[in-house]
Every structure is written in structure tokens, then in C-alpha cells.
N, C-alpha and C positions, 0 to 999 in steps of 0.2 A: 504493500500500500504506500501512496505518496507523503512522506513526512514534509506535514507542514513546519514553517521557523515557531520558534515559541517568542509569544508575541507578548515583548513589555507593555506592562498593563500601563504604565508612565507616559511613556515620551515615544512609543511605537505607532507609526500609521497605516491603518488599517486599509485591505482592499475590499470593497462592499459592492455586492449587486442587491438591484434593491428593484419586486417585482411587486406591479401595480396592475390595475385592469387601463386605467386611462391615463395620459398624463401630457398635457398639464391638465388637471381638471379644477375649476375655477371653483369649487366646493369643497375643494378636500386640501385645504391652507396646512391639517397636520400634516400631511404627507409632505408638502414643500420646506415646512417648518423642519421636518425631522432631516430632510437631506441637505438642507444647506447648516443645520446645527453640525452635522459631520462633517460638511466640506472645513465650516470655520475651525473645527478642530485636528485636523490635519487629515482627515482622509479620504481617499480614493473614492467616489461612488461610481459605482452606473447605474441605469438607470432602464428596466425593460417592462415595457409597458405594449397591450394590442393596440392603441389604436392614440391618438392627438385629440383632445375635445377642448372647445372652448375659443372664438376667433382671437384673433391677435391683439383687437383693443382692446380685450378684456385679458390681457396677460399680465399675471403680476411682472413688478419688476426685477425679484428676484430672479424670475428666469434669464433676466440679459445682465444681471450682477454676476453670474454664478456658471452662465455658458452651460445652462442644464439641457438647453432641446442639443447642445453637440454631446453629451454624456447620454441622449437615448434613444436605445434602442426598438422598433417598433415590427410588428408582425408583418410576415409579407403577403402581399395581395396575391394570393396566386391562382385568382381568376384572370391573371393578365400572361400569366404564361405556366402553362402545363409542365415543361421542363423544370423550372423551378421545383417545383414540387418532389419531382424524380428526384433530384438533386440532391435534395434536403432528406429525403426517406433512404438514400445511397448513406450519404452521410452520418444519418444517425445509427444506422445498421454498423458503420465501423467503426463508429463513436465504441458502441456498446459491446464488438467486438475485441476492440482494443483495450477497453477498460475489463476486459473477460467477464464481464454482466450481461452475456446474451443471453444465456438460460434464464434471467430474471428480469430483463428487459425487452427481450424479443417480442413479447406477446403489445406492446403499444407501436414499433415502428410503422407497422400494419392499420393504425389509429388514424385518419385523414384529422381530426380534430388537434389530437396530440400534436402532429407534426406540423399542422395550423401555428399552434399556440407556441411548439417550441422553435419556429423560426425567427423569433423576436433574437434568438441566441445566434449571432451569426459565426461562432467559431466556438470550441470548448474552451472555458477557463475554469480557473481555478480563482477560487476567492479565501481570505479570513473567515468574511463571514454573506450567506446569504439571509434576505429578511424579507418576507414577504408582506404586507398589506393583506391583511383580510383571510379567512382561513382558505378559500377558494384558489387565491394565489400561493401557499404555502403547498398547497397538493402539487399544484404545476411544480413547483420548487422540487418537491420533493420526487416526481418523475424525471426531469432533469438530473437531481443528483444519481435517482436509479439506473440512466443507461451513460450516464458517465460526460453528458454535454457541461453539467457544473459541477462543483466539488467543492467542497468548504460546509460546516455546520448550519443549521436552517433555524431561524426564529421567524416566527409567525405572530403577528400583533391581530388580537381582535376586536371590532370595532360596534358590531350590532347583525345587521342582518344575517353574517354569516352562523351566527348561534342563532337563529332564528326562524329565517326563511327554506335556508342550505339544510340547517337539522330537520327541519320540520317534513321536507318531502323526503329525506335519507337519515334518520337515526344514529345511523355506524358511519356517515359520510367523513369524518376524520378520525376513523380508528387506526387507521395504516400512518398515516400521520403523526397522532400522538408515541406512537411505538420510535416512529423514523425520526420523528422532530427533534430536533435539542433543546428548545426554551420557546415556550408559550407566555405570548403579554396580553393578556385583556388590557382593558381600560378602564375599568372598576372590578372592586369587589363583586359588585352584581355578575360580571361577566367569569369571573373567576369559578363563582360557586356553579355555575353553568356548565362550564369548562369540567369541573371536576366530577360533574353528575355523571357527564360526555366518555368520562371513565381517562379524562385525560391524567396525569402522574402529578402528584401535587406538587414531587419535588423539581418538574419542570414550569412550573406556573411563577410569574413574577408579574404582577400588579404594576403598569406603568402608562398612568394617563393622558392623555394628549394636552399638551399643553401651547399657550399661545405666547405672543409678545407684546404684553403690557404695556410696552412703550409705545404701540401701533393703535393700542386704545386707549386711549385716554381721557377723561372724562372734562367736559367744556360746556360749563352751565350756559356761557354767554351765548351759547347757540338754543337753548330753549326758553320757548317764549313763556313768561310771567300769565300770559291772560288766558292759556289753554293750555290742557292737559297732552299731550301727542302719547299714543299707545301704540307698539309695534311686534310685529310677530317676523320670526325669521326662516324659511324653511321650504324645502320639497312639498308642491301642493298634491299630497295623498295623505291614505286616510289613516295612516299613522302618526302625522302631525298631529291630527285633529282641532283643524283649524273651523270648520263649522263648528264647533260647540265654543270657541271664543269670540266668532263671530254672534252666532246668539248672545250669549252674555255681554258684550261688549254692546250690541245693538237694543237688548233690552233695559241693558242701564242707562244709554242715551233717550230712550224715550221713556221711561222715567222721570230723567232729570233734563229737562228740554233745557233748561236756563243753565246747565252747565259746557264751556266752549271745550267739546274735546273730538279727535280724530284717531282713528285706528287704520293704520296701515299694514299691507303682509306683503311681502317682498320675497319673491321662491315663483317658478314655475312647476307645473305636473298636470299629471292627467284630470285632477277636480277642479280645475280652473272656473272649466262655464259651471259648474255647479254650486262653486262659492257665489260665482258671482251671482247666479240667479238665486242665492239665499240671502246675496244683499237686497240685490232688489225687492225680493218677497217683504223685507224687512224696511223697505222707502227710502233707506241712509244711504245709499251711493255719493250722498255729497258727503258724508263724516266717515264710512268705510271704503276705502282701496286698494286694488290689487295691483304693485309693480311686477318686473320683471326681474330674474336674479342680477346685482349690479356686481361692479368691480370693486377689487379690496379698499381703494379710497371712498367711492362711495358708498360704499356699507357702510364705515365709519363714520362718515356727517352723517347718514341715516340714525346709528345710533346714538350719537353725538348731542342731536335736537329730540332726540326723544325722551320721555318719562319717566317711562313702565313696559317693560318687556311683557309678553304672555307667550308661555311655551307648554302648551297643552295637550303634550304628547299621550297614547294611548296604546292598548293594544288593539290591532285591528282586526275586523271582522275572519279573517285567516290564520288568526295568532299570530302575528308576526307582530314585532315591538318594537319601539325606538329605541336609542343608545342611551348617551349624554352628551347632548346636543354642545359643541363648542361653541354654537351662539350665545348660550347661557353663561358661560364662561368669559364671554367677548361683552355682554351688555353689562355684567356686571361690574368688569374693569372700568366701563367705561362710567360708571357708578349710577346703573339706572335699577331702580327698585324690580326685583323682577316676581311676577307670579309663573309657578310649573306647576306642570304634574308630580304627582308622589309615583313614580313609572320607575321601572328599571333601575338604572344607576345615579336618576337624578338627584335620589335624597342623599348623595354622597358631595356631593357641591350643595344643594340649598336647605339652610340649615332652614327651619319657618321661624318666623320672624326675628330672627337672628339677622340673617342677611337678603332674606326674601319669605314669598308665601309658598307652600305648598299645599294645594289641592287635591282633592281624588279626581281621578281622571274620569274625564265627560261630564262633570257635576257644575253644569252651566250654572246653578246658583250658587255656589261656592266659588269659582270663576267672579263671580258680580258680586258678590259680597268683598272679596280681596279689592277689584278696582272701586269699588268704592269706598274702601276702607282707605288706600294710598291717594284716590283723585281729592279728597278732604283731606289729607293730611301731608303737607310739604313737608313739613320736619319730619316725618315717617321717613317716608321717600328717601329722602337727602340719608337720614342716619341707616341705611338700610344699604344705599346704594356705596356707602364708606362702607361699611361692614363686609359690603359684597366685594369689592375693591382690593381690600384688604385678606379675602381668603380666596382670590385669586392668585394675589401674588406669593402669598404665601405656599399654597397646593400645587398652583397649576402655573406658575410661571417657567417658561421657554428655556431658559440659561441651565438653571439648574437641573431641569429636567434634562437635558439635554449635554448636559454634564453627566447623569446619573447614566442614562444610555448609552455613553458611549462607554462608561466604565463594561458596564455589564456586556458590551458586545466584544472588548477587549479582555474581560476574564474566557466567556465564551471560547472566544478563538481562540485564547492558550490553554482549554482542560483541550480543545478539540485535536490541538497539534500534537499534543502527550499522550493524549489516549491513541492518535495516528501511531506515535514511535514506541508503543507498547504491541503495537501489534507487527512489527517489522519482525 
């Protein structure tokens, strides 16, 4: 077997491929967050992804700080040429030859999917360490290392749906996984105790939350107006948000309170769009409720910036599938806006109730209106809520440190993996 170098866990830099389904994808800020946290600390990424999503003006700027679309790697279209394909299926056959894994790999060359997916891999390498994005891409990962196209130890970070949706039609969908994998990260507790039902090994689970950069949100009172209230929701319009039941409550506390000046915005694209919206209008407030379009990282920020009161009233939805812990909640908080959630998933691990925001039972549209109207009367609420929120952001969830802490753990990683490689020579 190949002995890896044993990698000082100090001042050593790491080679990392790092497998996603899209990228750059204009929603998923942890994922950009966690690869430029590694570049600023001295190491190597790449970067393999199926497909580019998102246009140009809506690219962060860290992708032209950091020279990330020349670090990625992308599937090949090989409805444009049939030989390609041969190619790649010749290839992997002597990959898997050459690494003497044909008895154990032969049975996917034969896979048109497989060799879809692993064409993002345009030559075999070898890495410290690979890390997948979502447990979906940790399987690819883990195919890859089986016919011998990667090579390096595999951690797998889990984010929501893959414990959710992926288990829910497959059961045992990452049992070969947890046997092959080296280190499992949820992103809360909640996802942990999931993971370990899953029969995943406890003593590969490491709890490691996504974290943002506080400096990027910031909180600017002088952008929210004194004379109305602004209320805003952030998010994917399906029915996992559950953004109808805040729209009720938000619409029936405005006609309630007709003499109070307040506006509720949701900013996210999906498939319930015409259906919220026609729940506005059943509701006559089209002028006090609105639906944007998903914006860019600066203007998310003035968004949150002039706003209030957050509402993230996630649920589980009519297929059992559930949200995570939305880094919007994370991101409104910083920016010290009072926020109401759901009591969902992992969300009671960031919102403490009335500590640093409210928590509600999920879909309990009068609990929803009892909280906005508990914060639209009360500014000092607000304000002391939104410092509090502030304050166990940066403490929990801030960027640096987190990102300090990952890169430790990828660098122990790589050196038990190199030791256990030169115990088997």
C-alpha cells in the first residue's frame, strides 16, 4: 500500500479535494466559507463539483480573490461525444487494475452513472485528505477511493437532507460508508444523534457546525426605519420552510393591528412561489407582504441590515423530510435582528427562547403572532435580544475559529491515516 508522509499537525500543508454537487452555488456560503478558511491557512484545495450554478453577477467575490473556478473540477458532458465516455470507462478499468481492486471495483466500471459522476476526476490522485459535502457526495468519494481514481482518508460533513430525504427512500443508504469512512461531521447535535441511530460508529462522529463571518454581518441600526416595523424570512420556497404559516400569522396580525406600519418580506425562490403568493393575495396585503428573488451576498446583507425581526419557521414536511439549521439564523442574528424559529431539528441549539430569540412549535401560526407581536411592541426586546443573538454567534458559530478547529482535525486525520498506511507495508 502507498505510505502517505506523516503530516505535522503545526506548520504542515495539506492536499485536499473537496467534492460538492454544484459549485459555485450562490446558497451554500458554508461551503465557500470552509474552502477559502483552508486556502488562508496554507493549503492545497481542489475543488470537484457536477455541474457550475449561479450567473456571474451573482458570484461572490471570493471566487476571483481565491482563483476557485481555476481549482474546479467539473463532470463531463458526454452527450457531446460518445468516445469520451469509452475513454473514461478504459480508464477507470486500469485505474482499478493497477491499484489490484478489480475484484472489488469491477462491478461499477460497467455503471454509465458512476463513470458520469467520476469524470469530474480527470487523472488519479492522491490526496491528505478527501471531504465530501453532504453524505451523497461522500458515497461518490468513497467509490473513487474503491477503484483507486482517489486515495487519501474521507470525511463526510452532514448538512440536512441527506439524513432525511436520502434515508428516508434507503435506510442502509450509508452503511458501506460508515464502515469505509474515517470521520463523520454533522452540524449539530440533532444530526449526530441521527447519524448514530444510522448505526454510524460514535467514535467517528465529530460535531462541527457551519459557521459564518461576522464581520460580513454586521449589524446597522441607521438603516432601519424608527416608524415601521420590517419582518423578513430567508429561504428555499418549499414546504419545508414553511413559509405559509408565517405568512398567515404575519398577515393576520396586520389586520388586527391596521394602525401599526409594518412589512414582511421572503426573499428565496422554489416550487411554492405562485402558491404563497396566491395566499397573499387571498389575504389582500400584497402591499405589506412580498416575494423577492434569491439576491447576492451584499444584498442579502442590506436586506438584513434594515430589517427587524427575522421569522424562520421551518417544519417537517408532509414526506418527512426536515430542515437543518438554517445559516440565515445565524447570519440575522449577527446582524443583531430579534429573530422568531421553529423548535425543529437543530434549531434549539443556536436559539436559546428568549434568551437570544423566540422559539415556537412548528406551524402554530398563533404562537408565530403572539412572538411578532410581543417584539413589534417592544424595541428594547428587540435590541436586547438581537445583542444577545450577536453575541452567541460569535461566540459558537464564528468563521476563524471554527475554521481553525477544522483544519486541526483534518490534519490529525491525515497523520493517524498515513500511520495506519505504514503499519500495513
Amino acid at each position: 500500500m502507498k505510505v502517505h508522509h506523516l503530516v505535522d499537525r503545526h506548520d504542515s500543508r495539506l492536499k485536499i479535494a473537496v467534492i460538492v454537487k454544484s459549485f459555485p452555488a450562490l446558497t451554500e456560503t458554508f461551503i465557500l466559507n470552509r474552502i477559502t478558511g483552508l486556502i488562508k491557512r496554507g493549503h492545497v484545495v481542489d475543488i470537484y463539483a457536477k455541474k457550475k450554478r449561479g450567473s456571474d453577477k451573482d458570484t461572490h467575490q471570493a471566487l476571483k480573490d481565491y482563483n476557485l473556478l481555476e481549482r474546479t473540477h467539473y463532470e463531463v458532458n458526454f452527450s457531446k461525444s460518445r468516445s469520451n465516455e469509452r475513454y473514461l470507462k478504459l480508464k477507470v478499468l486500469l485505474s482499478m487494475l493497477k491499484k489490484s481492486k478489480g475484484l472489488r471495483g469491477a462491478k461499477y466500471w460497467t455503471d454509465k452513472k458512476f463513470i458520469v459522476q467520476q469524470s469530474r476526476f480527470k487523472r488519479r490522485k492522491e490526496y491528505d485528505l478527501i471531504h465530501a459535502f453532504y453524505g451523497i457526495n461522500g458515497l461518490m468519494a468513497m467509490h473513487a477511493r474503491t477503484v483507486g481514481i482517489l486515495e487519501g482518508p474521507i470525511s463526510v460533513s452532514f448538512h440536512g437532507f441527506d439524513l432525511s430525504r436520502v434515508v428516508k427512500k434507503n435506510p442502509i443508504a450509508y452503511n458501506q460508508l460508515f464502515q469505509k469512512g474515517d470521520l463523520f461531521l454533522p452540524v449539530c447535535n440533532y444530526y449526530k444523534d441521527k447519524l448514530i441511530k444510522l448505526g454510524c460508529p460514535i467514535e467517528k462522529i465529530k460535531v462541527h457546525p457551519s459557521s459564518i463571518d461576522i464581520n460580513k454581518f454586521l449589524p446597522d441600526p441607521s438603516k432601519r426605519s424608527s416608524k415601521k416595523v420590517k419582518i423578513l424570512s430567508i429561504g428555499r420556497l418549499i414546504e419545508l420552510k414553511g413559509f405559509r404559516y408565517s405568512i398567515q400569522a404575519v398577515g393576520e396580525f396586520i389586520q388586527e393591528n391596521p394602525t401599526i406600519e409594518i412589512t414582511y418580506r421572503i426573499i428565496g425562490s422554489g416550487l411554492l412561489k405562485d402558491d404563497l403568493l396566491e395566499e397573499i393575495d387571498s389575504l389582500q396585503l400584497s402591499d405589506k407582504i412580498d416575494i423577492r428573488e434569491a439576491v447576492n451576498h451584499k444584498k442579502l446583507v442590506a436586506e438584513i441590515q434594515s430589517s427587524d425581526i427575522l421569522i424562520c419557521p421551518s417544519i417537517v414536511a408532509d414526506d418527512g423530510i426536515g430542515d437543518t439549521l438554517p445559516n440565515v439564523l445565524k447570519e440575522a442574528m449577527a446582524c443583531e435582528l430579534a429573530v422568531i424559529a421553529s423548535d425543529h431539528a437543530g434549531i434549539p441549539e443556536l436559539v436559546k427562547h428568549r434568551e437570544n430569540g423566540f422559539l415556537v412549535p412548528e406551524k402554530d401560526i398563533n404562537q408565530i403572532k403572539k412572538a411578532i407581536e410581543v417584539l413589534v411592541n417592544s424595541p428594547e426586546l428587540r435590541e436586547e435580544l438581537g445583542k444577545q443573538g450577536r453575541r452567541y454567534v460569535q461566540k459558537y458559530y464564528e468563521i476563524e475559529s471554527k475554521n481553525d478547529i477544522i483544519s486541526d482535525i483534518y490534519k490529525e486525520l491525515a497523520n493517524s491515516y498515513s500511520q495506519v498506511d505504514a503499519t500495513l507495508i
